[in-house]
Backbone as CSV, one residue per row, in Angstrom:
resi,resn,N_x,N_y,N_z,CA_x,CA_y,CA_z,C_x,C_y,C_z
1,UNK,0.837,-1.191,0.000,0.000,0.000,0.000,0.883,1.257,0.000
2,UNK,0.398,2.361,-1.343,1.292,3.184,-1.286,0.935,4.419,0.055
3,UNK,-0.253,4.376,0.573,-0.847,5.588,1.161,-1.951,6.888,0.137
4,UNK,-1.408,6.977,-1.156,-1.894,7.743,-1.827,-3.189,7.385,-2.187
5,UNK,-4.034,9.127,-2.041,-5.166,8.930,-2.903,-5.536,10.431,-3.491
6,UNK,-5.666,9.963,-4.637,-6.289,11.139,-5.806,-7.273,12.397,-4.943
7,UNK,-6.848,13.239,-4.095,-8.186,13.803,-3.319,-8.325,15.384,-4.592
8,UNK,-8.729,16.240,-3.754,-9.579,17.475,-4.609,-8.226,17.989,-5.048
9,UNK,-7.216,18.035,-4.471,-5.820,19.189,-4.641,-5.686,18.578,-5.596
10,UNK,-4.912,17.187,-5.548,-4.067,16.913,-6.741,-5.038,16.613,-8.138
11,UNK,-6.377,16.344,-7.715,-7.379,16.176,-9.044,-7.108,17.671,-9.714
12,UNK,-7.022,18.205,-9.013,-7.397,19.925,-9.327,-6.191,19.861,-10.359
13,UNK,-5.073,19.275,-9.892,-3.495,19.317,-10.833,-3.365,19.131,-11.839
14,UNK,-3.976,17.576,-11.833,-3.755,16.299,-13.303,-4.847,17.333,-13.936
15,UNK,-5.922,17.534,-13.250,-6.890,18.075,-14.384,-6.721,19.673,-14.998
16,UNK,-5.475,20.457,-14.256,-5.311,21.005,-15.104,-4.313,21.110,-16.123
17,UNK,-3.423,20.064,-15.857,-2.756,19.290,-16.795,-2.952,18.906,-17.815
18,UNK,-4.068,17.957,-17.787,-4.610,17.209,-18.941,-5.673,18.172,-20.200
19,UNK,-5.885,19.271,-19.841,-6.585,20.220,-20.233,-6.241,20.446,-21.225
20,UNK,-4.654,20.862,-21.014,-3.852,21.749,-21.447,-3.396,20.835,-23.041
21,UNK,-3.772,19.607,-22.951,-3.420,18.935,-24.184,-4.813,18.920,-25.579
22,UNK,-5.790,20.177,-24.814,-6.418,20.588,-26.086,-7.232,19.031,-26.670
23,UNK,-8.110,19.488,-27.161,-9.273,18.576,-27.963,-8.610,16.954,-27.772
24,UNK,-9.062,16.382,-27.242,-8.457,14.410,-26.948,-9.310,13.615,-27.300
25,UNK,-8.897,12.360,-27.750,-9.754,11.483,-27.742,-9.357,9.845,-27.312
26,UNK,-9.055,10.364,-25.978,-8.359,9.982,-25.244,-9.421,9.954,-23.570
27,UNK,-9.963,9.187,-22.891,-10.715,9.125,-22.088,-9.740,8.790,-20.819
28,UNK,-9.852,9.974,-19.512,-8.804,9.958,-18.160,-9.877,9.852,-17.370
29,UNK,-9.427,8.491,-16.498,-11.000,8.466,-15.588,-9.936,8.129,-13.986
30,UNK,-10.234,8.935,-13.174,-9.463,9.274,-12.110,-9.978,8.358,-11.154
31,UNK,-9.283,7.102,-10.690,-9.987,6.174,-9.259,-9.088,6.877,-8.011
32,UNK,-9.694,6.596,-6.917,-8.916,6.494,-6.317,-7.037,6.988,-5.635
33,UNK,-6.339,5.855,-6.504,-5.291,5.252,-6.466,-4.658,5.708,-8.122
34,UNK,-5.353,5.541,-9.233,-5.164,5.249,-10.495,-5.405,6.067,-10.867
35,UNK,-4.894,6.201,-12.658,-5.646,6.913,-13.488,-5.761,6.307,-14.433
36,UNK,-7.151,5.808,-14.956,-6.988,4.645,-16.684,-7.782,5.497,-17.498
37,UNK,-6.408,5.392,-18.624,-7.402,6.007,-20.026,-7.614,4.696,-21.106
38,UNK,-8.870,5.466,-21.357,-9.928,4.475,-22.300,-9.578,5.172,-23.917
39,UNK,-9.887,4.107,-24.443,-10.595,4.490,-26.412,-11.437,4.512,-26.286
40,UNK,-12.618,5.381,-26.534,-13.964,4.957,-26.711,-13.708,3.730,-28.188
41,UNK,-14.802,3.329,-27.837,-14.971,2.443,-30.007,-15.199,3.446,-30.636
42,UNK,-16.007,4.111,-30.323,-16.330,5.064,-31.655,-15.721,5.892,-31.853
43,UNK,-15.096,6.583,-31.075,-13.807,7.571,-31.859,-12.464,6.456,-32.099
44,UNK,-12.494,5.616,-31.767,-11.388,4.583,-31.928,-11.358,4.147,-33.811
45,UNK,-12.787,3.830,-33.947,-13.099,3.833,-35.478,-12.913,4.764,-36.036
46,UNK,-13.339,6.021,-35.896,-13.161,7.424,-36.626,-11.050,7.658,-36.588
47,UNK,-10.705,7.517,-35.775,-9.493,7.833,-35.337,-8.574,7.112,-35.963
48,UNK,-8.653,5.959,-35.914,-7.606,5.108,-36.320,-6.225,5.318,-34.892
49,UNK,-5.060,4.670,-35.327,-4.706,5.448,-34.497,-4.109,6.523,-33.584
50,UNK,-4.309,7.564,-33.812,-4.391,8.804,-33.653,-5.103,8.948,-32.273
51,UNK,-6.035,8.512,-31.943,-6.727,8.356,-30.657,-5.447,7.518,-29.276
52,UNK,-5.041,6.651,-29.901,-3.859,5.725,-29.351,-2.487,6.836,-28.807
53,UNK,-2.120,7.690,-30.076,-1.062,8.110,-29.855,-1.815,9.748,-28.568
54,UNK,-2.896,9.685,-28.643,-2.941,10.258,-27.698,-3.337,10.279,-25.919
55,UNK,-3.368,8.880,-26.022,-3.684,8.518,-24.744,-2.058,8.602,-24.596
56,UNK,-1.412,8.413,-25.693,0.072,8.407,-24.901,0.239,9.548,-24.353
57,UNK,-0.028,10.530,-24.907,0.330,12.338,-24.497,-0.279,12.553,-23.727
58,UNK,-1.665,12.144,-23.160,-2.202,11.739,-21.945,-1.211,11.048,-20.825
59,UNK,-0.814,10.044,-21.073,0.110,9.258,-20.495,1.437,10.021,-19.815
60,UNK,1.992,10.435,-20.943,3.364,11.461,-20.569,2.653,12.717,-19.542
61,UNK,1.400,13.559,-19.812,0.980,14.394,-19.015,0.946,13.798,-17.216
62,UNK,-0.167,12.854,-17.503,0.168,11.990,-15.799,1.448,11.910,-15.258
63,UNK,2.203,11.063,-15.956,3.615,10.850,-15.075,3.785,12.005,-14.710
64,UNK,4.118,13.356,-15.944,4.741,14.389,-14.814,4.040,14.482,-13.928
65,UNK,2.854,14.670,-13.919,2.305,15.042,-12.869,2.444,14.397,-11.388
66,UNK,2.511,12.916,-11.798,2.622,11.919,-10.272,4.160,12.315,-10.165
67,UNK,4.851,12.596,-10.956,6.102,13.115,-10.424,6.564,13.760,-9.408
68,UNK,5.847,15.175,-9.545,5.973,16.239,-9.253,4.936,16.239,-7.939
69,UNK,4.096,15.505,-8.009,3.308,15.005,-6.533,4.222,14.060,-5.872
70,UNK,5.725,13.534,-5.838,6.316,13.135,-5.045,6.410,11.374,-5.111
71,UNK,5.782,11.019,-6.387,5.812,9.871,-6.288,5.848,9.409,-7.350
72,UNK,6.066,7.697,-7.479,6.796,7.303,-8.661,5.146,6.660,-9.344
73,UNK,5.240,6.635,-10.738,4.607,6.504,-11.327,4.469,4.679,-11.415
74,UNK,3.478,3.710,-11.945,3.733,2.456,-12.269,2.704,2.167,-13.271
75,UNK,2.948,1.793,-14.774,2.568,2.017,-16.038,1.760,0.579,-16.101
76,UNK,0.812,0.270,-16.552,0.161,-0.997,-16.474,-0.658,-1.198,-17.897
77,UNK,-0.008,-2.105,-18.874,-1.328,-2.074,-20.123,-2.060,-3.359,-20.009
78,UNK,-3.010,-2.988,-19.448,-3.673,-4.719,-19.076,-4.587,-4.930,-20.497
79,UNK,-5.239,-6.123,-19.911,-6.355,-6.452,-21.125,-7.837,-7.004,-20.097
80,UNK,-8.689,-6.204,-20.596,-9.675,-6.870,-20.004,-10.556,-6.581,-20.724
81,UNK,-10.932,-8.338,-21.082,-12.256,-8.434,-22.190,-13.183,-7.479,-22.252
82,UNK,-14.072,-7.352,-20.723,-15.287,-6.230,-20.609,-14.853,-4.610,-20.913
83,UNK,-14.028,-4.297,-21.066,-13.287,-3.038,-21.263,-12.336,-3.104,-22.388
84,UNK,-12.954,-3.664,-23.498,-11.516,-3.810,-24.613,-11.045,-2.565,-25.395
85,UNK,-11.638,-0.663,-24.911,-11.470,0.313,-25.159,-10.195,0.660,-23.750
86,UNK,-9.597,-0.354,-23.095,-8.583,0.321,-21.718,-7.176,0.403,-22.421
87,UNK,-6.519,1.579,-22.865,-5.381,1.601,-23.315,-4.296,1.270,-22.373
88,UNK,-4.314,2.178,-21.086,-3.263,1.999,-20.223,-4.005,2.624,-18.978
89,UNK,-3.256,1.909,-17.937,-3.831,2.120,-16.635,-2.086,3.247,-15.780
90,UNK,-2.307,3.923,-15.341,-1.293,5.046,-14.337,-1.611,4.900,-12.784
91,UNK,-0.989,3.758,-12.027,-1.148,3.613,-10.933,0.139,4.288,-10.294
92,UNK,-0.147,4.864,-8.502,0.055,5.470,-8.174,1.783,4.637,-7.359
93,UNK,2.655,5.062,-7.485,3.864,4.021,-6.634,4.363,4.814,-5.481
94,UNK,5.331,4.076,-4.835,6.128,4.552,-3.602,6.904,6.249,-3.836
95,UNK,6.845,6.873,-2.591,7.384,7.949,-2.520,8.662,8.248,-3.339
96,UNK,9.260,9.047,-3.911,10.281,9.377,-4.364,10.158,11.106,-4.927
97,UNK,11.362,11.914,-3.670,11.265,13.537,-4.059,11.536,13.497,-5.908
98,UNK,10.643,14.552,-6.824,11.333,15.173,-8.319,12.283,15.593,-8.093
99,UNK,12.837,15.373,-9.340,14.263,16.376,-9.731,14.042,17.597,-10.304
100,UNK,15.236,18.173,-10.235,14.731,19.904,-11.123,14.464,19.940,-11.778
101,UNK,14.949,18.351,-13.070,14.192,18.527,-14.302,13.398,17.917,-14.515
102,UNK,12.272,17.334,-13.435,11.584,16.523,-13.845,10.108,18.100,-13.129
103,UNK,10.804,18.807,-12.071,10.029,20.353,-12.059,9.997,20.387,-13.332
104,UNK,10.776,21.243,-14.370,11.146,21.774,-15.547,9.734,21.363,-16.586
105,UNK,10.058,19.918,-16.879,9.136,19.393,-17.325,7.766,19.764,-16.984
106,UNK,7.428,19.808,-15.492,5.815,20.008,-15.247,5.740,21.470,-15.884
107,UNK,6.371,22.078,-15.204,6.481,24.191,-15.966,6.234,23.797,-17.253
108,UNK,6.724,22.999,-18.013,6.775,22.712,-19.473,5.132,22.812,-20.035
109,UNK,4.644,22.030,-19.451,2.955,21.754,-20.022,2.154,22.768,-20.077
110,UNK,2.481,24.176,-19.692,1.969,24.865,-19.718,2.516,25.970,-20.612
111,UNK,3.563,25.626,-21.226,4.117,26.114,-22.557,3.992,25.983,-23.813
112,UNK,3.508,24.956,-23.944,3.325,24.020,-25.279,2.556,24.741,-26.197
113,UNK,2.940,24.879,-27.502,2.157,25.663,-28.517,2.837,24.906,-29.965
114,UNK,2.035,25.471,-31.016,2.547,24.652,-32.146,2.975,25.959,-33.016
115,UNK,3.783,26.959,-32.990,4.198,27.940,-33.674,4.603,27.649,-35.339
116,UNK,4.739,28.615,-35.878,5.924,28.665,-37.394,7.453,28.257,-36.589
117,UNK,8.322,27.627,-37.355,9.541,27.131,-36.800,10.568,27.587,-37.519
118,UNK,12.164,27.890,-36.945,12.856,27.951,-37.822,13.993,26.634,-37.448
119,UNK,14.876,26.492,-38.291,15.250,24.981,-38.218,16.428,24.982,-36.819
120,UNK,16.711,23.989,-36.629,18.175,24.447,-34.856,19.150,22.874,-35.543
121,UNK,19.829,23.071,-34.998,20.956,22.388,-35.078,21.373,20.776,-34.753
122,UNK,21.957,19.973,-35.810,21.930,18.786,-35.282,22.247,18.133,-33.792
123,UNK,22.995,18.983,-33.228,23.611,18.980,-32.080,21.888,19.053,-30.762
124,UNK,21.205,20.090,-31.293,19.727,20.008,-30.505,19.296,19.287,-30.757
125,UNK,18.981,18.597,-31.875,18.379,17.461,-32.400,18.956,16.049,-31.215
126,UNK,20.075,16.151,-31.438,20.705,14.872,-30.871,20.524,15.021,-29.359
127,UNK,20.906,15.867,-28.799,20.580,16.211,-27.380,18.848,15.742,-26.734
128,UNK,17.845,16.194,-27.735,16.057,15.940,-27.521,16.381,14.512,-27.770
129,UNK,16.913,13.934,-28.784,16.530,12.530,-28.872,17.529,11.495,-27.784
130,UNK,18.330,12.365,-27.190,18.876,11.307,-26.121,17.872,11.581,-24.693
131,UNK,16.756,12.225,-24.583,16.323,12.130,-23.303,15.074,11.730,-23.198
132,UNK,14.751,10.869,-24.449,13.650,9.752,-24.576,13.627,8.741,-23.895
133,UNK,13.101,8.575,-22.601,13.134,7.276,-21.700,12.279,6.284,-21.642
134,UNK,10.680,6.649,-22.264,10.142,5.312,-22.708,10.245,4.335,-23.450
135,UNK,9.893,3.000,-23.042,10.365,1.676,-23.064,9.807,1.184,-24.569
136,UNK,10.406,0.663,-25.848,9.916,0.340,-26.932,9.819,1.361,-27.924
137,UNK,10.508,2.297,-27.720,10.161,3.436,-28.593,11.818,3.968,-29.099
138,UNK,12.167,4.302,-29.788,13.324,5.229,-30.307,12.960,6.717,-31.249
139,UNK,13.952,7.647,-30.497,13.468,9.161,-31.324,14.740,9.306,-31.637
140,UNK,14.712,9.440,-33.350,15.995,9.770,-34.034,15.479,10.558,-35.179
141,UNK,16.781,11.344,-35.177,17.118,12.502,-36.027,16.690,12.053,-37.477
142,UNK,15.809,12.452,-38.000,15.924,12.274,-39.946,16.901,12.373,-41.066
143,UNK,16.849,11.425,-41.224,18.329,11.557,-42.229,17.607,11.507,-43.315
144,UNK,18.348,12.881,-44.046,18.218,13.170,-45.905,17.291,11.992,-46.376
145,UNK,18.058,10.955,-46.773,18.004,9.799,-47.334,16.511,9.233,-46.902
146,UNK,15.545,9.332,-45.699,14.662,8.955,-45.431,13.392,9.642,-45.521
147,UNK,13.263,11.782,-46.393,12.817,12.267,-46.482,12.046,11.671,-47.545
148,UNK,12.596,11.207,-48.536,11.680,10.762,-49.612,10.516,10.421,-49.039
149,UNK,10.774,9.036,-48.432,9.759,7.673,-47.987,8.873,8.573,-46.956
150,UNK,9.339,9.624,-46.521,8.132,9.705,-45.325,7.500,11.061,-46.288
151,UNK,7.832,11.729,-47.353,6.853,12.880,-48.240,6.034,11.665,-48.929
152,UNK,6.304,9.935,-49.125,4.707,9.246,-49.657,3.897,9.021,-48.153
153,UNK,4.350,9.683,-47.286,3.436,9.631,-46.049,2.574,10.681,-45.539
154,UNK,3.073,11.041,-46.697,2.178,12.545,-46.434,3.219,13.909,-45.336
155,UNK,4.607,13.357,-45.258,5.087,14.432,-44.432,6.037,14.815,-45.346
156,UNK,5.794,16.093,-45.162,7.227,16.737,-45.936,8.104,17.529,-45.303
157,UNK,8.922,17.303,-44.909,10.101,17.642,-43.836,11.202,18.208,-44.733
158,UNK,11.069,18.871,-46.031,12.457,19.742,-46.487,12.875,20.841,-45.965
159,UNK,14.043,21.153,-45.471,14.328,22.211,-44.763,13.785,22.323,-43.304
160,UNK,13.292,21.481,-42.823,12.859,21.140,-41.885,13.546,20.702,-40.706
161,UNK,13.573,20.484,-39.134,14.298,19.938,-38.554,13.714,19.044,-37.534
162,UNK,13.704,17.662,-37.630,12.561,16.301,-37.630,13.171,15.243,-36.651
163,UNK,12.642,14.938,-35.953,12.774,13.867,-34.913,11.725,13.055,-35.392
164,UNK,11.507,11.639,-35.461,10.754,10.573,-35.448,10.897,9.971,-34.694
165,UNK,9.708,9.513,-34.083,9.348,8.553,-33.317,9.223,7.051,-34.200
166,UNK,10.025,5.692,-33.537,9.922,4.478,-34.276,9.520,3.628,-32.751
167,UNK,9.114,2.062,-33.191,8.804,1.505,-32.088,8.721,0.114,-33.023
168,UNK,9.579,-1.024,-32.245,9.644,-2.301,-32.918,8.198,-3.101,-33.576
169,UNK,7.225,-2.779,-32.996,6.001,-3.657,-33.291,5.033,-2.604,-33.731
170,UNK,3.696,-2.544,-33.799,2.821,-1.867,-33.854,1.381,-2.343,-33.836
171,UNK,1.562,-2.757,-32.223,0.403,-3.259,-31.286,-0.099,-1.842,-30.688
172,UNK,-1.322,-1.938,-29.816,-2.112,-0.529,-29.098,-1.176,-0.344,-28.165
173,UNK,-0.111,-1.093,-27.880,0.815,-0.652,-26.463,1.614,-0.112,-26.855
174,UNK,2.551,-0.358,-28.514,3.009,0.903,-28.771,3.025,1.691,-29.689
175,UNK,1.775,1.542,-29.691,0.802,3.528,-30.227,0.677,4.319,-29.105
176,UNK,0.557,3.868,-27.487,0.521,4.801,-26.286,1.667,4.724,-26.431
177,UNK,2.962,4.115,-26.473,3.949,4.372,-25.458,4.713,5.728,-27.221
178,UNK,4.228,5.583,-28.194,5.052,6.079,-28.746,4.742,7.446,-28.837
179,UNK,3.053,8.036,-28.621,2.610,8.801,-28.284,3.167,9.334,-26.748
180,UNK,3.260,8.754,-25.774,4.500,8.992,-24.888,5.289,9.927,-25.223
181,UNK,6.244,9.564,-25.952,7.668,9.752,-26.578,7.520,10.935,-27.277
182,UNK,6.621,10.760,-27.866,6.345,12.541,-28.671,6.216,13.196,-27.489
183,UNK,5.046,13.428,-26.895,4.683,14.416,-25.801,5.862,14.778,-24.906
184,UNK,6.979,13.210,-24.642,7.992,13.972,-24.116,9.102,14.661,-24.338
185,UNK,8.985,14.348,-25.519,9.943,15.195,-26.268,9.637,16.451,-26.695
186,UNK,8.112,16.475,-26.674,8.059,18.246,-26.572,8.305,18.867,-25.530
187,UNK,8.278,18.235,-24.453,8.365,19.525,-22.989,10.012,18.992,-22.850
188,UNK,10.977,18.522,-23.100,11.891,18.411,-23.226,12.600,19.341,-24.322
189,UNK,12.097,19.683,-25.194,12.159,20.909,-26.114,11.786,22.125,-25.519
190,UNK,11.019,22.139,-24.953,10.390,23.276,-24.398,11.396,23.756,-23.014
191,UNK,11.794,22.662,-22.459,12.438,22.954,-21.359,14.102,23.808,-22.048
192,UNK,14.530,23.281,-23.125,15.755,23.645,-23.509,15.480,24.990,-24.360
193,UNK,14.072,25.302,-24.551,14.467,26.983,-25.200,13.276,26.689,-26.595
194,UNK,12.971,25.828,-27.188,12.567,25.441,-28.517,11.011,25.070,-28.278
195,UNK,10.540,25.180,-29.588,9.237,24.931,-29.949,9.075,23.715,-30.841
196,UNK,7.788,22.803,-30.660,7.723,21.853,-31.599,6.377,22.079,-32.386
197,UNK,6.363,21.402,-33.331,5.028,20.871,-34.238,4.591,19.309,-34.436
198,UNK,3.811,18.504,-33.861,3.420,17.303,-34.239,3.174,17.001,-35.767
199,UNK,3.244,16.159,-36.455,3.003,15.996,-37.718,2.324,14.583,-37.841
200,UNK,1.178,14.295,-38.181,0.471,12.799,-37.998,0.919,12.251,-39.131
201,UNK,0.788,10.706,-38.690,1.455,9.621,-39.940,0.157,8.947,-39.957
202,UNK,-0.304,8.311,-41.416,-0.769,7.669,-41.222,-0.301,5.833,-40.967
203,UNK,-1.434,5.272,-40.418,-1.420,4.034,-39.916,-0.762,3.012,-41.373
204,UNK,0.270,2.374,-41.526,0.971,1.727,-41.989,0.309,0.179,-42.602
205,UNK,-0.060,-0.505,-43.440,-0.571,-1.420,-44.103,0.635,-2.498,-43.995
206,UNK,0.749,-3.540,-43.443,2.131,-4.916,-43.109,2.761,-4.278,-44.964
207,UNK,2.255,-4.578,-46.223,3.250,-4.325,-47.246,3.519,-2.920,-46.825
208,UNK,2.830,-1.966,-46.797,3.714,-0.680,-46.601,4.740,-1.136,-45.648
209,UNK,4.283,-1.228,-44.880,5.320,-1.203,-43.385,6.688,-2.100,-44.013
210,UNK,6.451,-3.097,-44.783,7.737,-3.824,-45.464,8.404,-3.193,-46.359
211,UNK,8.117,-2.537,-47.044,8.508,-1.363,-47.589,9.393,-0.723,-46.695
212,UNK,8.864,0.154,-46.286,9.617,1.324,-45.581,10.209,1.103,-44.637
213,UNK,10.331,-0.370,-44.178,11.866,-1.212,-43.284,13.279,-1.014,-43.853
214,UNK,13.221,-0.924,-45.119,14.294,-1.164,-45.807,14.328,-0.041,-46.119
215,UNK,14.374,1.069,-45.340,14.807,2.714,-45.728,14.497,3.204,-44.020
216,UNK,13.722,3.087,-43.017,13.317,3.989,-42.200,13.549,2.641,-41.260
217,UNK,14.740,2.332,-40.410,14.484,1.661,-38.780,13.251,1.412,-38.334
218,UNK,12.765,0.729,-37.706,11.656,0.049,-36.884,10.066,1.388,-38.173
219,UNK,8.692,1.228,-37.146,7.847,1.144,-37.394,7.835,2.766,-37.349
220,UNK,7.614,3.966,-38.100,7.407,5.456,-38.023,5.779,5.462,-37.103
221,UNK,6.086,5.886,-36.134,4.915,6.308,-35.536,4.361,7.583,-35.018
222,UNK,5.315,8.433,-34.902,5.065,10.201,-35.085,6.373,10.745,-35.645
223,UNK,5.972,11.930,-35.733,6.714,12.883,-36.639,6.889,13.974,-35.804
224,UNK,8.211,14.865,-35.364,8.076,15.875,-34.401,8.644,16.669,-35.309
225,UNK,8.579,18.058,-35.726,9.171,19.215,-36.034,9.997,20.120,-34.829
226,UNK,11.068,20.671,-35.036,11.929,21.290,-34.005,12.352,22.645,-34.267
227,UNK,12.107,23.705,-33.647,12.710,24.440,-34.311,12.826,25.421,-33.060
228,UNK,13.443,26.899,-33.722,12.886,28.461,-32.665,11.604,28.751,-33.576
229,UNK,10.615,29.273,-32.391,9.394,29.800,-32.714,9.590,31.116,-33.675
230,UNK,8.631,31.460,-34.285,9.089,32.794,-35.773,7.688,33.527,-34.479
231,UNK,7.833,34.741,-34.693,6.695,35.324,-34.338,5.582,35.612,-35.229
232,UNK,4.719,35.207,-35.122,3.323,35.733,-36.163,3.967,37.262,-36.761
233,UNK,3.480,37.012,-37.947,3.672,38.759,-38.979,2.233,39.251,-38.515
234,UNK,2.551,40.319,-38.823,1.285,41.290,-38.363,0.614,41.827,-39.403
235,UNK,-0.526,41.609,-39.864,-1.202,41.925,-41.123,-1.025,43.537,-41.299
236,UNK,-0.789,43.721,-42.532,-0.617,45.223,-43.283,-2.545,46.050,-42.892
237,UNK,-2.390,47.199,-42.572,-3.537,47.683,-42.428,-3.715,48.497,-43.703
């Protein structure tokens, strides 16, 4: 028994946390002890998955949050027949004080915007993609050579400066966890000075996906843009 329970303060937290990630379709249902987000079916159908990668950004929002409430997070993707819309369950673990940058991070969520970008340096690039810590997922830098294959994906990243998200399989566990990985790599951007843009992929067909093995590492499951924010131009009167 950890002692913890979800009361009015910290609901007041996660929920204004989770807010902050704008239009979801992504269902956070607060017990207790826990926090489990659902798919509905029916936006699950409409969505494809896109709904998935956002229970992850859901997902990444919680942890900081149980973070920064002093305690360690414990990630659970169960299966249960009567509930076959339960992506991942966020149970509550043993005490452990945050770090400054795991503060940093919470300050972060309340930064997040999707601006005009200008491009930053491989060196930033490499730095965001080494502080990806979820499990099954890899965020690496775009190389030239792989721009082709992802403009028949509908992304066009020329002149651009691109982190991808990859993940060995592409089961519902890692569409959350890779959705994860994006979200944390934006407040990890955010924490170092920079702005991001999400870019959606679509869902991969086994021949596509065989395809684009033999040019792009594991399975493309988001697309991050990196850059410094441009300031809006100001319309001519």
């Amino acid at each position: 028994m950890t002692g913890f329970r979800w009361d009015t303060s910290s609901r007041a937290v996660l929920g204004d946390a989770l807010v902050r990630l704008g239009p979801n379709r992504c269902v956070a249902e607060v017990r207790p002890d826990e926090v489990v987000l659902t798919e509905p079916p029916a936006r699950r159908d409409r969505a494809g998955t896109a709904a998935l990668l956002e229970c992850g950004a859901a997902l990444s929002t919680i942890w900081t949050v149980v973070r920064v409430l002093g305690r360690d997070p414990v990630v659970v993707f169960p299966y249960d027949a009567d509930r076959p819309g339960v992506a991942v369950v966020v149970r509550v673990g043993e005490p452990r004080a945050p770090s400054s940058s795991e503060w940093a991070r919470y300050v972060a969520l309340r930064k997040l915007a999707e601006p005009e970008l200008r491009p930053v340096s491989l060196a930033v690039l490499g730095a965001l993609a080494g502080e990806g810590f979820w499990p099954e997922t890899d965020v690496r830098i775009v190389r030239p050579d792989w721009v082709p294959a992802l403009a028949q994906l509908g992304a066009d990243v020329t002149g651009q400066s691109a982190l991808l998200v990859t993940t060995p399989g592409d089961s519902r566990r890692h569409h959350v966890l890779a959705g994860a990985a994006l979200h944390g790599t934006r407040l990890a951007a955010v924490v170092r000075g920079f702005a991001s843009r999400s870019v959606p992929l679509p869902r991969l067909t086994p021949a596509e996906r065989a395809r684009h093995s033999e040019i792009v590492p594991g399975i493309p499951q988001g697309l991050l843009l990196v850059g410094l924010a441009t300031p809006k131009r100001r319309k001519a009167r």
